[in-house]
BALODREN-458903 format. One record per atom (N, C-alpha, C, O): atom name; x, y, z; residue number from 0; residue in three letters. Coordinates in steps of 0.02 Angstrom, whole numbers, padded with zeros to 5 digits, always signed. Layout:
<atoms>
CA / X / Y / Z / NUM / ALA;
...
</atoms>
This chain:
<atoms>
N / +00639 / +01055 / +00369 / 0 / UNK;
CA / +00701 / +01076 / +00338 / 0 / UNK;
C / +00759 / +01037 / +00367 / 0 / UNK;
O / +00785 / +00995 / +00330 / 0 / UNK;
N / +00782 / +01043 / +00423 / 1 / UNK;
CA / +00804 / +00991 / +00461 / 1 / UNK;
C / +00806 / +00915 / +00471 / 1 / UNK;
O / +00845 / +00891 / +00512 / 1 / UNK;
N / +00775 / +00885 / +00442 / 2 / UNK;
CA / +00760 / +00823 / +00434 / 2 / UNK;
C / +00777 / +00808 / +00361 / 2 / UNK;
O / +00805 / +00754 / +00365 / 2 / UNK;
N / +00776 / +00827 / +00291 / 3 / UNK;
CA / +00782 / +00843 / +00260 / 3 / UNK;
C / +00849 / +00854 / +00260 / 3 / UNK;
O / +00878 / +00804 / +00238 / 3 / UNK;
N / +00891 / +00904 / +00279 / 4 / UNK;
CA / +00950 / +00920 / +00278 / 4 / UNK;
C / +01002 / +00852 / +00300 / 4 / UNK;
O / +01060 / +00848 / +00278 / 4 / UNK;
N / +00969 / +00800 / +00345 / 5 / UNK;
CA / +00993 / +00751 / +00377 / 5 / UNK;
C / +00987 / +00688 / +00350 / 5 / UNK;
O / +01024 / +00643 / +00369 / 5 / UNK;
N / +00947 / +00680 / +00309 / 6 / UNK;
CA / +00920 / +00634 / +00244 / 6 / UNK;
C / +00970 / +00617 / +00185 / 6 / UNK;
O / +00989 / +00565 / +00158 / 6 / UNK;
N / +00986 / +00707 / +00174 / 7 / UNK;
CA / +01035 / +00705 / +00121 / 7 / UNK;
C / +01102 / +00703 / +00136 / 7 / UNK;
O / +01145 / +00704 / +00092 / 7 / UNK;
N / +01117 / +00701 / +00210 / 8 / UNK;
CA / +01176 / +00691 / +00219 / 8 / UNK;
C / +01186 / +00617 / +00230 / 8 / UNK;
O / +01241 / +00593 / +00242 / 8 / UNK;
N / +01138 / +00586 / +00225 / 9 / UNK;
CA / +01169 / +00510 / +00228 / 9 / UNK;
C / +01194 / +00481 / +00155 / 9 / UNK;
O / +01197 / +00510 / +00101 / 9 / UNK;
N / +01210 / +00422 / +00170 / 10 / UNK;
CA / +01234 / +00391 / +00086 / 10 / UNK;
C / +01175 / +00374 / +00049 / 10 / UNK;
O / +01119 / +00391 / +00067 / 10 / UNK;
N / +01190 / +00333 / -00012 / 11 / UNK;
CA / +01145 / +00318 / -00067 / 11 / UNK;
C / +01106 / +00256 / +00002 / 11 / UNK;
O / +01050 / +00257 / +00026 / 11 / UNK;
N / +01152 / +00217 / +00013 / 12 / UNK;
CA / +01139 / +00170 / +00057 / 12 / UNK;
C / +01062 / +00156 / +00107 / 12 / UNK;
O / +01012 / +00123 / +00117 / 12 / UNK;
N / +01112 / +00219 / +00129 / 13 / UNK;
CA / +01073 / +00253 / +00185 / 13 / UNK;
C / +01010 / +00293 / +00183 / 13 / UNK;
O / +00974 / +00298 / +00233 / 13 / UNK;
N / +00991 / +00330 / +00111 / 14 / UNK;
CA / +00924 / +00356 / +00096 / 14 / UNK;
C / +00878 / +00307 / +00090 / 14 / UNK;
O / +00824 / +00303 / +00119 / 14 / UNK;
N / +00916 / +00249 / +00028 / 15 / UNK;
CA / +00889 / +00192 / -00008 / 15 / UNK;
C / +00840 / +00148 / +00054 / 15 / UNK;
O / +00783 / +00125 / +00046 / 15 / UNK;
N / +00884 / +00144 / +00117 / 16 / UNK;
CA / +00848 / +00110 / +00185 / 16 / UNK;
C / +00798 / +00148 / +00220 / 16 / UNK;
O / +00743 / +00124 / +00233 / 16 / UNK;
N / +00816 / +00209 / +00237 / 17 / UNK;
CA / +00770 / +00258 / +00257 / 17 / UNK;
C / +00695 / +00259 / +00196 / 17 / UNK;
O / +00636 / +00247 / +00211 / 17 / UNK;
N / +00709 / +00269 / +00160 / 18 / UNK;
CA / +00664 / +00272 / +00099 / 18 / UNK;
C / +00607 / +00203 / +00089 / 18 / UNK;
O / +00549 / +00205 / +00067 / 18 / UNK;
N / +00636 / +00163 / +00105 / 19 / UNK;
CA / +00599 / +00103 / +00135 / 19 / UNK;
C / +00576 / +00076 / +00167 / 19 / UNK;
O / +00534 / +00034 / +00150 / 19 / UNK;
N / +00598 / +00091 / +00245 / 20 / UNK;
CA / +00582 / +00092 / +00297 / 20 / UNK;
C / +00501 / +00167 / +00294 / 20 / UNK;
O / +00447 / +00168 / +00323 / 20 / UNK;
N / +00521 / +00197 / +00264 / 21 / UNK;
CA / +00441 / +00225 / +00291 / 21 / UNK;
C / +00397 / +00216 / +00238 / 21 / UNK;
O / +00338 / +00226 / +00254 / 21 / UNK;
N / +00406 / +00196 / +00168 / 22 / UNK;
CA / +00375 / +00168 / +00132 / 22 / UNK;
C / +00328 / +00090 / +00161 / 22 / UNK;
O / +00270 / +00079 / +00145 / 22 / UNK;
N / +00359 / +00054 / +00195 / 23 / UNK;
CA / +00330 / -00007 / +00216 / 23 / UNK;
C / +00299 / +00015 / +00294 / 23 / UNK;
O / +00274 / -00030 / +00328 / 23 / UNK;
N / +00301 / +00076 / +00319 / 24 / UNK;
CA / +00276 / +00099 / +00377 / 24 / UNK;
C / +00209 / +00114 / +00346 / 24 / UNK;
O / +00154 / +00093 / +00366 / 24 / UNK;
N / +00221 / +00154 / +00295 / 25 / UNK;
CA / +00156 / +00190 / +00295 / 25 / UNK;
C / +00098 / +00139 / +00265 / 25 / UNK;
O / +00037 / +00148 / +00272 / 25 / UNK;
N / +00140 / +00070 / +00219 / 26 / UNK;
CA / +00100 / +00021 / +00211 / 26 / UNK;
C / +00050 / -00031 / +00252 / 26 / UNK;
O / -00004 / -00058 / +00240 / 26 / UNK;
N / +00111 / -00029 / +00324 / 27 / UNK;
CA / +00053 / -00045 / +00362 / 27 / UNK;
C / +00001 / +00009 / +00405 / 27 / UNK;
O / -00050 / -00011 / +00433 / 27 / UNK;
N / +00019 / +00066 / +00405 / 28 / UNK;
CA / -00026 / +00110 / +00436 / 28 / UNK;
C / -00086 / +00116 / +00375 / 28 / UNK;
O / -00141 / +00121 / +00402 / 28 / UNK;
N / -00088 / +00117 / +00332 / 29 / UNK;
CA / -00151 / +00121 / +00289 / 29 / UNK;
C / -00173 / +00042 / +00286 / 29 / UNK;
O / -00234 / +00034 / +00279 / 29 / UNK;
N / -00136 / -00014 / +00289 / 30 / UNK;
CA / -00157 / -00070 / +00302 / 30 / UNK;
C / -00203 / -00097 / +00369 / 30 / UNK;
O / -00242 / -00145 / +00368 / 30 / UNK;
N / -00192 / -00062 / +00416 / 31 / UNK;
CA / -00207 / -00066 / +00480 / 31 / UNK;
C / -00291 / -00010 / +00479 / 31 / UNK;
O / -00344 / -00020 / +00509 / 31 / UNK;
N / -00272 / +00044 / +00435 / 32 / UNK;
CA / -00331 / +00079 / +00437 / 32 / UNK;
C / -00383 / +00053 / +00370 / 32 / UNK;
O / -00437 / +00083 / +00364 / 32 / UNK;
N / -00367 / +00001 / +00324 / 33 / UNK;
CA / -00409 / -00017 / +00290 / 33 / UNK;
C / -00453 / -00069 / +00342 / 33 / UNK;
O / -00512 / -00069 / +00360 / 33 / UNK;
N / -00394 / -00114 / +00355 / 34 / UNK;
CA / -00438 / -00174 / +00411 / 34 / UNK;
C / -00504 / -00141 / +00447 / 34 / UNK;
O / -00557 / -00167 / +00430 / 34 / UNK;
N / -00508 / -00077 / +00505 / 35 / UNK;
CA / -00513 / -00060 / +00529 / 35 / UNK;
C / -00582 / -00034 / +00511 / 35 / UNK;
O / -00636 / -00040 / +00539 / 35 / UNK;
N / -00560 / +00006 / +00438 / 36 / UNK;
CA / -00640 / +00021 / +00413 / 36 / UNK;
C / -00673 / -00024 / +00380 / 36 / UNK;
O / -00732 / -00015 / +00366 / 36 / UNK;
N / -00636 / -00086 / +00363 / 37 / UNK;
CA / -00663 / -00159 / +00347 / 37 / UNK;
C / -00746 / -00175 / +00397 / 37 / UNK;
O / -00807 / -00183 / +00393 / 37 / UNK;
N / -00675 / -00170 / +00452 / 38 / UNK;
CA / -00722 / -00210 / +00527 / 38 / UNK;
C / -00784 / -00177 / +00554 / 38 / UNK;
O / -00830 / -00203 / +00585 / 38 / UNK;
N / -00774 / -00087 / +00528 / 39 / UNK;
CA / -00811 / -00051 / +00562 / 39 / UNK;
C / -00887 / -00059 / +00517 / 39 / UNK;
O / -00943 / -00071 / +00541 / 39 / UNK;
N / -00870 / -00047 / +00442 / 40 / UNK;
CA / -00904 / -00062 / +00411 / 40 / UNK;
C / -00968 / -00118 / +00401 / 40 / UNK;
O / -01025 / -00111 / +00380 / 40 / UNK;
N / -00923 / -00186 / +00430 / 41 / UNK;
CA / -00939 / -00227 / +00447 / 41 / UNK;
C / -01018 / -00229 / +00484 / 41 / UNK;
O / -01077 / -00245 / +00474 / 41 / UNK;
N / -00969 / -00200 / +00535 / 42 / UNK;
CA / -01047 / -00196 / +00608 / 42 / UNK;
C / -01070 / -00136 / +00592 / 42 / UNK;
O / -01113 / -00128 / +00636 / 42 / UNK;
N / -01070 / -00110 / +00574 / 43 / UNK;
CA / -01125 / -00052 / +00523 / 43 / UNK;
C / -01181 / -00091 / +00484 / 43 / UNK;
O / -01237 / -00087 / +00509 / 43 / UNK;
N / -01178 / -00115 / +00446 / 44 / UNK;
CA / -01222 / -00160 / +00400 / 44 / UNK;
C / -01236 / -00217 / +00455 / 44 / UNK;
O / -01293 / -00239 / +00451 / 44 / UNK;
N / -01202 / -00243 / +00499 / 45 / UNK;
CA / -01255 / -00311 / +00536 / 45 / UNK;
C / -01315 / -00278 / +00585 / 45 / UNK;
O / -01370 / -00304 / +00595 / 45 / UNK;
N / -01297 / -00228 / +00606 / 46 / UNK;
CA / -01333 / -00165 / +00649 / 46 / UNK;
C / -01393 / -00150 / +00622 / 46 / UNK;
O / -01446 / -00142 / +00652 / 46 / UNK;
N / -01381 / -00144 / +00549 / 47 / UNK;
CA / -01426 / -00102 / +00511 / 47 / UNK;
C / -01440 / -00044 / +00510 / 47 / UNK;
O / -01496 / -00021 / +00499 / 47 / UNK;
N / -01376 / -00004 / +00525 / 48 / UNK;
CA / -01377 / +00072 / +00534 / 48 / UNK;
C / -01404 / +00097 / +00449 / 48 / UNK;
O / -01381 / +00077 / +00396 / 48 / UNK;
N / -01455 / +00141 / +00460 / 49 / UNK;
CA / -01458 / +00190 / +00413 / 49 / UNK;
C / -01459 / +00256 / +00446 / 49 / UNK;
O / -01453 / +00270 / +00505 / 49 / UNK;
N / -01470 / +00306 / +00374 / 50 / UNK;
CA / -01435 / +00392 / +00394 / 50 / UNK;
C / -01507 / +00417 / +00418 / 50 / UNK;
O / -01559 / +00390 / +00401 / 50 / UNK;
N / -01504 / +00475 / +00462 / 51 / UNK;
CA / -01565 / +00466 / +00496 / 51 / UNK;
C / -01600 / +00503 / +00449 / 51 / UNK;
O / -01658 / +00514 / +00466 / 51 / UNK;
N / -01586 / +00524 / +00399 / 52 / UNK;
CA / -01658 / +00585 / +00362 / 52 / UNK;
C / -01689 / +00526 / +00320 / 52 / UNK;
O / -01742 / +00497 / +00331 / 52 / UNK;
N / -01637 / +00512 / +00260 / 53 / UNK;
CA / -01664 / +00471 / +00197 / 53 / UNK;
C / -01658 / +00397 / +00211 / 53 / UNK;
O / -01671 / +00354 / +00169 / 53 / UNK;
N / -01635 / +00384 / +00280 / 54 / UNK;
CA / -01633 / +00321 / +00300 / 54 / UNK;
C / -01594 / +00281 / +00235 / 54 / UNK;
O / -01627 / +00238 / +00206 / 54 / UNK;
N / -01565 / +00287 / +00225 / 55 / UNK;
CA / -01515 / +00247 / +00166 / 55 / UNK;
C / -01446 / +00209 / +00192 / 55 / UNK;
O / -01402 / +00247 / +00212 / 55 / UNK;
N / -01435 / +00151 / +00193 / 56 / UNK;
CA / -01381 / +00116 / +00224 / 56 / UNK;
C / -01309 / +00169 / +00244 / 56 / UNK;
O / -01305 / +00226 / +00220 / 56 / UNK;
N / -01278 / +00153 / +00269 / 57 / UNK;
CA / -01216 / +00196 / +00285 / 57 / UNK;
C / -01154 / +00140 / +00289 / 57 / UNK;
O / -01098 / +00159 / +00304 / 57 / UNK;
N / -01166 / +00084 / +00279 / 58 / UNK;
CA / -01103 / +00034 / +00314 / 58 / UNK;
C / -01033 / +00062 / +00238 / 58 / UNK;
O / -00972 / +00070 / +00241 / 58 / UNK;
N / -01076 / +00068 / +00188 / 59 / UNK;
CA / -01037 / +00085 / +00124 / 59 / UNK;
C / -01003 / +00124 / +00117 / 59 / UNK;
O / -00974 / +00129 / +00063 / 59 / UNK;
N / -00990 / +00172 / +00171 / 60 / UNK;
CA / -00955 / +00230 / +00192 / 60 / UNK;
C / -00863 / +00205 / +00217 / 60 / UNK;
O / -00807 / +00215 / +00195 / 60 / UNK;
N / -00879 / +00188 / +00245 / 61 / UNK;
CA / -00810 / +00143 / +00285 / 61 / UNK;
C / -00797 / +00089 / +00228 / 61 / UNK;
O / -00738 / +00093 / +00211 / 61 / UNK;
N / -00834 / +00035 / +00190 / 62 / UNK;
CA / -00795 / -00004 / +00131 / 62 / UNK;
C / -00759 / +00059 / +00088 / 62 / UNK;
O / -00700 / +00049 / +00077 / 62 / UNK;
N / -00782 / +00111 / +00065 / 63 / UNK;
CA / -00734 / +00151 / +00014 / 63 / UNK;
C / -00701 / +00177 / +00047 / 63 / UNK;
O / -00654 / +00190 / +00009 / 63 / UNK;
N / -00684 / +00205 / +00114 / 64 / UNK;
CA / -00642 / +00214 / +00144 / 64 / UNK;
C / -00562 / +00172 / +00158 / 64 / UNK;
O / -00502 / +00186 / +00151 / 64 / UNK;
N / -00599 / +00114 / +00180 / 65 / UNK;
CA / -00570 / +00043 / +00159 / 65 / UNK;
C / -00521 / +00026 / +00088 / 65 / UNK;
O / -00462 / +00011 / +00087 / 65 / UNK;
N / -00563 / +00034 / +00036 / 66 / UNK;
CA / -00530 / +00024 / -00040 / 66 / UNK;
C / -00481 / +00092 / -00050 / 66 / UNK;
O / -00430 / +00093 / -00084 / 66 / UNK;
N / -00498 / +00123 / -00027 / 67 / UNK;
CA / -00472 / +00193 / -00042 / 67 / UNK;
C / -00402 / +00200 / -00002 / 67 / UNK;
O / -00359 / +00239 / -00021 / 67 / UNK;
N / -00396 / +00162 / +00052 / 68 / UNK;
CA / -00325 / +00140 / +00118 / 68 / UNK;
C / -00289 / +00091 / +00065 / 68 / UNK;
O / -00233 / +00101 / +00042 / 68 / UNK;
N / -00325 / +00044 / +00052 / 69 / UNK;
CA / -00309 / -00032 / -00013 / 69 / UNK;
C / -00265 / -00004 / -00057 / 69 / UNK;
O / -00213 / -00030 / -00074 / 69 / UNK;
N / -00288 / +00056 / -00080 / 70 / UNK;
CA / -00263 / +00074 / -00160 / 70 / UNK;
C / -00187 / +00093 / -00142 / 70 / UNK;
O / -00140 / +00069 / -00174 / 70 / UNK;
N / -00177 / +00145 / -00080 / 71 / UNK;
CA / -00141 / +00174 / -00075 / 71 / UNK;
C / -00082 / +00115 / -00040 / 71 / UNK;
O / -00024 / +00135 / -00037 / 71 / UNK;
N / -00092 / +00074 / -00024 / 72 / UNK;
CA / -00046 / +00017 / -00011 / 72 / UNK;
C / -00035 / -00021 / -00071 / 72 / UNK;
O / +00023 / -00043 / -00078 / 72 / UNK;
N / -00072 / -00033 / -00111 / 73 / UNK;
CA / -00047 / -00064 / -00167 / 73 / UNK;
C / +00005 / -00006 / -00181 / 73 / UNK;
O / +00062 / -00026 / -00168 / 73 / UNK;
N / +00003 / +00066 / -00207 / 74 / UNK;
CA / +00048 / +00129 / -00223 / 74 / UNK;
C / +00089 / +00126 / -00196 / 74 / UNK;
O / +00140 / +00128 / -00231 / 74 / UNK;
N / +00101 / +00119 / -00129 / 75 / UNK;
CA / +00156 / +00116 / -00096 / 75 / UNK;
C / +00210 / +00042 / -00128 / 75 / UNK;
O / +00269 / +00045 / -00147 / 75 / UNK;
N / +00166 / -00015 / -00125 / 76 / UNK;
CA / +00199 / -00073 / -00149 / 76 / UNK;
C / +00234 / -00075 / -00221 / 76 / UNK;
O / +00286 / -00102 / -00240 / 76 / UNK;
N / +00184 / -00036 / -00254 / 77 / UNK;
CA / +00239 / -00021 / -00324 / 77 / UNK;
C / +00305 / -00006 / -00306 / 77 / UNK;
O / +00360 / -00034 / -00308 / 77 / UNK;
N / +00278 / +00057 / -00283 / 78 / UNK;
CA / +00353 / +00116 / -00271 / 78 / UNK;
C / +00404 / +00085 / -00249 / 78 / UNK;
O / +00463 / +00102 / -00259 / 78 / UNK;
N / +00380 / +00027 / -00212 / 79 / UNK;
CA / +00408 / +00004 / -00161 / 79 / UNK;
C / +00469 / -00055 / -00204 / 79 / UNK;
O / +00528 / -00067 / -00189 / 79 / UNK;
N / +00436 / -00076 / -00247 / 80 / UNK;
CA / +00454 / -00135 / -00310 / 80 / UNK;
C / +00482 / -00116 / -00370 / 80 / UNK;
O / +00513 / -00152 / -00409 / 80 / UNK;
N / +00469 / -00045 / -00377 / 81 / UNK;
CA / +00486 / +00009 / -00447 / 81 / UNK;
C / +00522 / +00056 / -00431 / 81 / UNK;
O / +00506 / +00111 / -00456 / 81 / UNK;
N / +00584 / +00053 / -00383 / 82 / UNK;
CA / +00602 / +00115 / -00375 / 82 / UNK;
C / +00622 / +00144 / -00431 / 82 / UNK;
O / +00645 / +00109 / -00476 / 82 / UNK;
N / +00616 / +00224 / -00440 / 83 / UNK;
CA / +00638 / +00269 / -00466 / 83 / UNK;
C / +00609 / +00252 / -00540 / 83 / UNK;
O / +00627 / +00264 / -00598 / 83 / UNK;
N / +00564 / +00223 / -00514 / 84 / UNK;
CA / +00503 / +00232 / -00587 / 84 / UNK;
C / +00414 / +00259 / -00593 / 84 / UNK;
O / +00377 / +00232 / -00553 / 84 / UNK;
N / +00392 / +00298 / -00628 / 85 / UNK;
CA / +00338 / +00337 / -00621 / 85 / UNK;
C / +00292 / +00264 / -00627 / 85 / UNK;
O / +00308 / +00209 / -00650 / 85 / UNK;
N / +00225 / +00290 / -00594 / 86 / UNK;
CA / +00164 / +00251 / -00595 / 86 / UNK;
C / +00131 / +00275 / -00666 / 86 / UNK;
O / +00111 / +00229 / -00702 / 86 / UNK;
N / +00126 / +00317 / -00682 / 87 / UNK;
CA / +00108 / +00329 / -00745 / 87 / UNK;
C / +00150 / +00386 / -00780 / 87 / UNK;
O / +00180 / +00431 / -00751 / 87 / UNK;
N / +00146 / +00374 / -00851 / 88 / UNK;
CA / +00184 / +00423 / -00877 / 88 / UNK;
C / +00139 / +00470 / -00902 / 88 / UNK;
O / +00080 / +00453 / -00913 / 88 / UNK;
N / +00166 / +00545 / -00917 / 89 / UNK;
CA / +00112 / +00599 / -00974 / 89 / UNK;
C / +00123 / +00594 / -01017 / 89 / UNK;
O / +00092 / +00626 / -01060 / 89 / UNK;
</atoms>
């Protein structure tokens, strides 16, 4: 509530920067956590880890994890390029 209350007391200016500044934060924090399940993924499959019952690969777990960090940085990058325009309309 507080934070919030302090948000809106700044100018257009001043949201417009704030508003961006954690937009491109959170781009690299999901950027940093795609890499991450990239890499992990990675040495999962050179390992040759499978799941221990049905023995079925597991490295594929961390790539959609991965795409799924991807997507949401591309989302952010719209928003980021489109302000104050919807990603999709109803």
């Amino acid at each position: 509530m507080a934070i919030e209350y302090f948000f809106h007391q700044l100018g257009r200016r001043g949201r417009v920067a704030v508003d961006a500044l954690m937009r491109l934060l959170g781009m690299a924090l999901f950027g940093l956590l795609a890499w991450g399940c990239l890499a992990y993924g990675n040495s999962l499959r050179a390992a040759g880890e499978v799941s221990m019952t049905l023995q079925l690969p597991v490295f594929w777990v961390p790539y959609v994890l991965a795409g799924s960090c991807g997507l949401v940085v591309l989302i952010k990058l719209y928003h980021l390029t489109h302000p104050g325009q919807a990603l999709l309309s109803p």
